[in-house]
N, C-alpha and C positions, 0 to 999 in steps of 0.2 A: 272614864279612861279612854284613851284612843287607839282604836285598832291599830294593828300594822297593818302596813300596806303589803300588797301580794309579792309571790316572788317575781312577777315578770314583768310589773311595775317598777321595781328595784331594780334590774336588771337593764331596763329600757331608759331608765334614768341615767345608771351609771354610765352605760354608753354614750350616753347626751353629753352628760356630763366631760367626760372623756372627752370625746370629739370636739365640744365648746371648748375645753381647756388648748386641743391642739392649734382649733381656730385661732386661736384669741392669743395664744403662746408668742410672746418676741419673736423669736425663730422662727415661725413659720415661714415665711420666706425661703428661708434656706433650706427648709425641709420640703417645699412645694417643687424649688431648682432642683433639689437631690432626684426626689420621686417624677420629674418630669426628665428630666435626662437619665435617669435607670429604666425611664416605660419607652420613652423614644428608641432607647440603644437597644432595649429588647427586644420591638417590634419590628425594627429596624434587620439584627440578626434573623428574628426568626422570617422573616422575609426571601433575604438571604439563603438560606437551609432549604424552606419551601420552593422555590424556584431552583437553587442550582446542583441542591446537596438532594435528590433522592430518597436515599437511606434513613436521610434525618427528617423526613416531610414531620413526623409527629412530635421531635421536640420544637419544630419552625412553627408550628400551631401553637402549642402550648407556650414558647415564649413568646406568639404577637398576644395570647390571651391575658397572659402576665402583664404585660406592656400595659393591653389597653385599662387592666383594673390599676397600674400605678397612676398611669397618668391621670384617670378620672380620681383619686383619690385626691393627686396633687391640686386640680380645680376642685374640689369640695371645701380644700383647706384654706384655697387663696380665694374664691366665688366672689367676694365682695371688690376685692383686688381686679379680680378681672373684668367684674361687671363698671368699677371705674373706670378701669383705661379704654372697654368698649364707647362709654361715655364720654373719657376723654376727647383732645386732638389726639392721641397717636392710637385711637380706636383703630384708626384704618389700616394703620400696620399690622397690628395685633390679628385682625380679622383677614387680612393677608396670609399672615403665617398660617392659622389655623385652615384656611381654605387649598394654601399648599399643601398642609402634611396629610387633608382629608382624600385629596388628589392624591397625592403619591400613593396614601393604603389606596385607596379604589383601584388605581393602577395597576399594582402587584396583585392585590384581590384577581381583576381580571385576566392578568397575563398567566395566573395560576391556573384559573375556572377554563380560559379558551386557550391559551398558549402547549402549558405542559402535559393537560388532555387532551389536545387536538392533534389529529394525525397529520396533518399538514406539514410539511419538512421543505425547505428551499436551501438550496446549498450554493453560498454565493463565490466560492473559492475560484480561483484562475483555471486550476486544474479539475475540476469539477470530482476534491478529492474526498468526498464523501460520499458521492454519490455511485449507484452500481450502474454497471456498464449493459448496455440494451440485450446481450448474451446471456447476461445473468439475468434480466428479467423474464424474457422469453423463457428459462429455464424453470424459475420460480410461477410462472403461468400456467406451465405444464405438468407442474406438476399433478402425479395420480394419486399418491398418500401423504400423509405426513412424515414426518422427520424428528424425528429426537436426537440432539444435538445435546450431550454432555462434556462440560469442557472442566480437565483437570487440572486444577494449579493447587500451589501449596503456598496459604497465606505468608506475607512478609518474607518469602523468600529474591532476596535480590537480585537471584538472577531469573525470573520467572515474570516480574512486577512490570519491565518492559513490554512484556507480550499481553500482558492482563488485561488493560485498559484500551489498546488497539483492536483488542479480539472482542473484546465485552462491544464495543461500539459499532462493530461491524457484524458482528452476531446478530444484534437489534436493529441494524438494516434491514438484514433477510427476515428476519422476524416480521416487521411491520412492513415489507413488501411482499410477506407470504400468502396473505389471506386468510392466515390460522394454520396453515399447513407445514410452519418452521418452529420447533420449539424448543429453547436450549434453560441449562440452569449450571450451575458453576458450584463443582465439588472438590471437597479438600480433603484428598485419600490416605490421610493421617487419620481424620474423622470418619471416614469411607471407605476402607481398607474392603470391604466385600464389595460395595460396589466396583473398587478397579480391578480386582480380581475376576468380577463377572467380565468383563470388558477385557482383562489380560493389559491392561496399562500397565507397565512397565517403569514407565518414563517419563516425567513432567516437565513443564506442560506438557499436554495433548488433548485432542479433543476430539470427540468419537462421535460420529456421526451412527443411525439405525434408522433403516425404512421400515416403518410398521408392518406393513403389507408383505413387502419383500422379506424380511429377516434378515434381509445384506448388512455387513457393518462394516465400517472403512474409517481408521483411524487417522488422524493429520499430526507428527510431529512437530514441533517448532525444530526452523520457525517457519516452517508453511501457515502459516493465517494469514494470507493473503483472500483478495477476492477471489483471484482465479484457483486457489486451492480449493475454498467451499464451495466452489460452481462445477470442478470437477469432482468433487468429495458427492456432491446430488446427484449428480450422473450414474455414480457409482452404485451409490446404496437404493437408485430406483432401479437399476437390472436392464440400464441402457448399453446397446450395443457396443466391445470394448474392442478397436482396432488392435491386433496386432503388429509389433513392429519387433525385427529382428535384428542384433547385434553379432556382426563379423568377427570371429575368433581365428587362432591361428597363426595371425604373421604380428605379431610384436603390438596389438592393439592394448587402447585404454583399458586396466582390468574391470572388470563392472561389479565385480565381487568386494573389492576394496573400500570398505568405508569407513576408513581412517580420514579425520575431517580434514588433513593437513597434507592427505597425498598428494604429490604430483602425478600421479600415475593410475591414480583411483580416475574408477569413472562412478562410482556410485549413486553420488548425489545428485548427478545427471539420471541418472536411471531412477532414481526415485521423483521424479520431477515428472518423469512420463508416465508411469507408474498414476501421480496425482493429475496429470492430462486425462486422465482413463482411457492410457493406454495400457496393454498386454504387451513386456518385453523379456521374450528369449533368445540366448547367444544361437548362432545357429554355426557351423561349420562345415563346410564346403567339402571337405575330404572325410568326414565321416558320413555327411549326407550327399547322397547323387542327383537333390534337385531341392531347388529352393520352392517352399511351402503357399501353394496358391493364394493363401491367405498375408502374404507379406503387404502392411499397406506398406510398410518403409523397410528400409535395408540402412541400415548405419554401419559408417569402418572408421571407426574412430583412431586413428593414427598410427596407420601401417610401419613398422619398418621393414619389414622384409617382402621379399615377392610371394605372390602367390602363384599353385600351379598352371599350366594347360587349362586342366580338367575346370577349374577355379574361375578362368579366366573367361573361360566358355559359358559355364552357367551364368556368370554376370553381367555379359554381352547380351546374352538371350534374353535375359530377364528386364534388361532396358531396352532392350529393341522392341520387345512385348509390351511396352507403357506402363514400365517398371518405378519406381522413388528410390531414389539414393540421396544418403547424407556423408559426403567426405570429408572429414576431419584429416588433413594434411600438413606435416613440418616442411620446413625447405628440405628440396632436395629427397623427393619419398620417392620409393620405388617403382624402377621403374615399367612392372606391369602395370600399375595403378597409372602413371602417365598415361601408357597406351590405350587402356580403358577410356579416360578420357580424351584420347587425341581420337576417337571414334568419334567424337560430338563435339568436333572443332573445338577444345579446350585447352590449352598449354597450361603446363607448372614453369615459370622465371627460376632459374637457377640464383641460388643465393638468398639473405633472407633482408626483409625491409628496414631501412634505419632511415625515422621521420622524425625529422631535428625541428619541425613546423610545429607536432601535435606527439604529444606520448609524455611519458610517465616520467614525474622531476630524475632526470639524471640516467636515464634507462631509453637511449632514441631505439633500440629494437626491440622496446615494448610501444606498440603503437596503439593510440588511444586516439579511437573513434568518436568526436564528438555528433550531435545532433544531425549538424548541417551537411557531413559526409557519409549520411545513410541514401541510399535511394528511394522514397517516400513513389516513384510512382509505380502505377499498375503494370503488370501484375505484382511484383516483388514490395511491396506497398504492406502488404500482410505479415511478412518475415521481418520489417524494419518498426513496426507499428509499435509504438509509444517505447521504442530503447532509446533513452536520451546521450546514452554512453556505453563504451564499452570497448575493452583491449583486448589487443593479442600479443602474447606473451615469446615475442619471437614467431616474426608470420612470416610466409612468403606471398608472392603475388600470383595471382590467377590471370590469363590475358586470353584473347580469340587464338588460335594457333592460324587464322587462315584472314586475309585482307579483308574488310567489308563488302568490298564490289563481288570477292568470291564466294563469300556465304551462302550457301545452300537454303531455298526457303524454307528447308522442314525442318529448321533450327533457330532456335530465337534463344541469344545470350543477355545476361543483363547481371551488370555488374551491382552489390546488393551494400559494399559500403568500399570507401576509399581513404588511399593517404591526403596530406596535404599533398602540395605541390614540389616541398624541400624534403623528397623523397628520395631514398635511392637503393641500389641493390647492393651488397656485400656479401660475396663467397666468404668467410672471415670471421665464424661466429662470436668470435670475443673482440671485434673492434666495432667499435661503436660509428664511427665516420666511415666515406666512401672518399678515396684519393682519388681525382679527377673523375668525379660519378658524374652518372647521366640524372640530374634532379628532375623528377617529376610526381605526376600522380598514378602509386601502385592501387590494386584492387585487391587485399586479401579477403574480401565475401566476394564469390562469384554463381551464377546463378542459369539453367539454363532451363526449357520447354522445349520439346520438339516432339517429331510424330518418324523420323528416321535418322540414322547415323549418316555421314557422308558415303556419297556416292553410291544409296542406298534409295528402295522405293516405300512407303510404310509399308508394312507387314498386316495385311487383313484381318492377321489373329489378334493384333492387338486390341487389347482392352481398354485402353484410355493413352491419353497424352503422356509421353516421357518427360519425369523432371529431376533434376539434381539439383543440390545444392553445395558447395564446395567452400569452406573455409579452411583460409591457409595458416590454422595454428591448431593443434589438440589443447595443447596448456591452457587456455583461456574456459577446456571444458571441465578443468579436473578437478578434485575435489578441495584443492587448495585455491583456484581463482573460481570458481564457477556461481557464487554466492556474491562475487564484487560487483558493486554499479550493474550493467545491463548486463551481463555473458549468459543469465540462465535463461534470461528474456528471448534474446540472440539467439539462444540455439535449439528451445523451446520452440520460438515462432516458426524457425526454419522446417522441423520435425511437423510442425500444423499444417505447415504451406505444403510440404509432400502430402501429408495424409488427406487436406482439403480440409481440415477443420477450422477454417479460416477464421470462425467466430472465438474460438478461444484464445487467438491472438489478442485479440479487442480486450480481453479481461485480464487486465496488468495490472500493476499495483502504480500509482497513484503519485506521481514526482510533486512534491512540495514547491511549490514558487519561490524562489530566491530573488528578493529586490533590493538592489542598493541603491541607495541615494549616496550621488560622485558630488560631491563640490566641489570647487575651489580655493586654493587659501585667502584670497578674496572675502568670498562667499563663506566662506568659514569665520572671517574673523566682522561678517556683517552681521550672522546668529549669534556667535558673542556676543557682540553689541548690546542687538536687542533685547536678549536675556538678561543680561546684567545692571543694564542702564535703562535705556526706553522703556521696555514694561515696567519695572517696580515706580519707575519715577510715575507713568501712566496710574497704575493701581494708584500712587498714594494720592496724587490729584483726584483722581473720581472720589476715593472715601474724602478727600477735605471737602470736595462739592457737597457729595450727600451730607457729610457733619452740616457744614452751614447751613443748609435750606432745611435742616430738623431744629437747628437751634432755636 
């Protein structure tokens, strides 16, 4: 009798067996195409995922692993097939292809190994809008502790999804420009309801900043994720010195208490903007207090209408003659102790308010819209204009010298900080939009001044430093309803830097995207039709008749 054979004899047969059957099968062809184009598309995806998708690195693995045991299955089945056509003439094709696709995995292999783990980062953009501004590295250099940076959103929610993706990618800026000493992770306080509770979030997004060392914690609402928000948010939570600046109450000013998003008459959102400067701001009032607070770096009067006192009028004298900062937020036609104030510093307010039919808002000439080219880019005022590409005033009036050039006093230096066009002009008239036989030219509603005495005045020994104002001739463009559009929080942020001398946080703006259009001609227009439709595909179909013929 004859034994049987073992089991793993049996086993190793039947596989034989099997696999010779798929060999040898009719079809195999079309099952080698299947499983070569199911391992390609695989490898291909998981390539894909591994490189651009993050989150998915481990199914990008697993599907080039899948890939590669299809394809090699697929040559197991055709091996004979392919060791033919290597022998064949069209070997050399066939070893073409495979020496491509060997290339392309090595490629992605390496772009993975040196590319997505190397720290190396180049940012080739016009505006250089991914990269952080040299204030913010300086900041990150200096730093003394670490930072933990929790940022709050709530998955899939649509209006939160905007802020997600800009803040995630600029969080891992600072991160990989920290040295270790920036470290953020992203919680969803549905899931996390204790943790926003520790933190007292409220309100999502937000994203809470904490200095180890310090204990300081300083939260950033949206949509502050900007650069210059986390640069002043590190300022904060590391226990750096925080300027005071004080707001003017009392005669008809912007309410600073108001933050209803849509006021006209809030100044809130302004105030929380200085607030994220790391500055200190409180109202001060002039008739409750009898002397303005040593520590004033800035004074703001955000849009007077009524007079102030004597008594009011005196402190404010004093306190710029002493090498004082002010910021005047001014409508046409503001009161007139506030004039006088400034006609101490050779300054005039133009009666009436600007209607620029050159530049301003479709349909609205006395909203006047400041482009690029009508900021003053030089020194000193260079740092209050810096990177505002735009920006309106919602009903301005014009700033002017109140006294000729040749009469200018030298301990006065003005400088005008943005301009109308030249199809400018004034109108007492606030509801007409044109000026009937007007004087057109270019008004100045940013005006801007330094000096060391008033007219007809000597410097004051006591003073502490250079006097400077800044003087813009609209409130509306700060309020809670414009102060978010195009440049105005830029605009009036910078101004508030340039008094206080924070010159550097000017520099750290957010990031204007380049807009390129390609103009043509109808010409030119209808010679890229052309070629799209006719001359290339005719091109394409001659090249493949070339290559057919010289394979045939």
């Amino acid at each position: 009798m004859s034994t049987s054979p073992r089991g793993g004899s049996t086993e190793q047969e039947t596989g034989s067996t099997m696999f010779s059957f798929i060999r040898n099968a009719p079809f195999k062809g079309v099952v080698s195409l299947v499983l070569t184009a199911a391992g390609l598309t695989s490898m291909f995806v998981g390539v894909i995922l591994l490189i651009f998708i993050t989150e998915l690195r481990g199914f990008g693995l697993l599907a080039m692993v899948l890939g590669g045991i299809l394809v090699t299955v697929a040559v197991m089945i055709s091996l004979n097939s392919i060791l033919q056509s290597i022998a064949g003439r069209r070997g050399r094709y066939g070893a073409n292809t495979v020496v491509m696709m060997v290339a392309f995995l090595t490629l992605s292999v390496l772009i993975y190994v040196f590319g997505i783990n190397a720290s190396a980062r180049w940012d080739v953009t016009a505006t250089r809008q991914f990269s952080l501004a040299p204030h913010t590295l300086q900041i990150l250099d200096s730093l003394g502790e670490s930072i933990e940076v929790t940022a709050f959103f709530v998955p899939g929610n649509p209006n939160q999804e905007p802020y997600r993706i800009p803040s995630e990618n600029l969080l891992n800026e600072f991160k990989h420009r920290s040295k270790g000493l920036f470290e953020y992770r992203f919680s969803d306080p549905d899931r996390e309801p204790a943790l926003a509770n520790r933190y007292r979030v409220t309100e999502y997004p937000s994203i809470v900043f904490e200095g180890t060392k310090s204990g300081i914690r300083h939260m950033l609402p949206a949509p502050l994720f900007e650069e210059r928000d986390i640069s002043s948010a590190l300022l904060i939570v590391t226990g750096q010195e925080r300027k005071q600046i004080f707001y003017l109450t009392g005669h008809g000013e912007l309410d600073i208490s108001d933050v209803e998003p849509d006021s006209r008459l809030g100044f809130a959102n302004a105030h929380i903007g200085m607030i994220n400067d790391n500055y200190n701001v409180f109202p001060l009032s002039l008739i409750q207090n009898s002397e303005i607070p040593e520590a004033a770096a800035v004074i703001i009067v955000a849009g007077p209408t009524r007079d102030m006192s004597n008594k009011e009028f005196e402190l404010l004298s004093e306190y710029l003659r002493l090498g004082g900062r002010m910021l005047l937020l001014l409508e046409p036609n503001p009161p007139q102790t506030f004039r006088d104030l400034l006609a101490q510093w050779a300054i005039k307010v133009e009666d009436g308010t600007i209607v620029d039919i050159g530049s301003s808002l479709a349909g609205q000439p006395q909203t006047v819209l400041i482009q690029s080219a009508q900021y003053n880019d030089q020194e000193p005022v260079d740092a209050i204009t810096a990177l505002v590409e735009q920006s309106y005033f919602a009903g301005a009036t014009s700033i002017i010298p109140s006294l000729p050039q040749a009469e200018m006093p030298p301990t006065i230096e003005l400088y005008p900080v943005a301009t109308s066009t030249m199809l400018s002009c004034m109108t007492l008239d606030e509801e007409v939009n044109e000026c009937p036989n007007a004087d057109y030219r270019v008004r100045i509603p940013a005006f801007a001044m330094q000096g060391i005495a008033p007219i007809n005045a000597s410097p004051d020994p006591e003073a502490k430093s250079q006097t400077k104002m800044v003087i813009l001739g609209d409130r509306d463009f700060a309020t809670n309803f414009h102060i978010n559009s195009i440049g105005n929080r830029d605009l009036l942020l910078n101004s508030v830097n340039w008094l206080a001398e924070d010159y550097a946080l000017a520099s750290v703006r957010s990031k204007p995207v380049a807009s390129r259009r390609l103009i043509v001609t109808g010409r030119e227009m209808q010679l890229i039709r052309g070629m799209s439709w006719f001359v290339l595909p005719v091109l394409m179909t001659l090249l493949a008749g070339i290559a057919w013929w010289r394979r045939r």
